[in-house]
C-alpha positions, 0 to 999 in steps of 0.5 A: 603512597603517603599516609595519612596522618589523623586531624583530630584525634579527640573527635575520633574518640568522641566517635568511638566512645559514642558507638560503644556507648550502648555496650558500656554496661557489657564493657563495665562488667568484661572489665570488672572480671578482666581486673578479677581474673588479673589479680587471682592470678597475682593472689595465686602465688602469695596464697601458695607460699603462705600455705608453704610457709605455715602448714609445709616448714614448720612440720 
């Protein structure tokens, strides 16, 4: 069975960003807090070996 190959992909786009269009604000705020969660995660080991670096060695 052959596939089908998509024609257009900037219409489908256009569609999809259309059907979430009434989301955005929800979509707006799920990435804001995916990018926060993201960059605790990165945060977490650097503020880990600043408190080893400080607090834990020197005494």
């Amino acid at each position: 069975m052959p596939q089908e190959i998509a024609g257009d992909r900037g219409a489908t786009t256009r569609r999809l960003l259309g059907e979430l269009r009434p989301y955005s604000g929800k979509l707006g705020l799920v990435l804001g807090l995916v990018l926060l969660g993201a960059a605790a995660q990165a945060g977490g080991p650097w503020l880990i070996g600043r408190a080893i670096d400080r607090y834990i060695l020197p005494g």
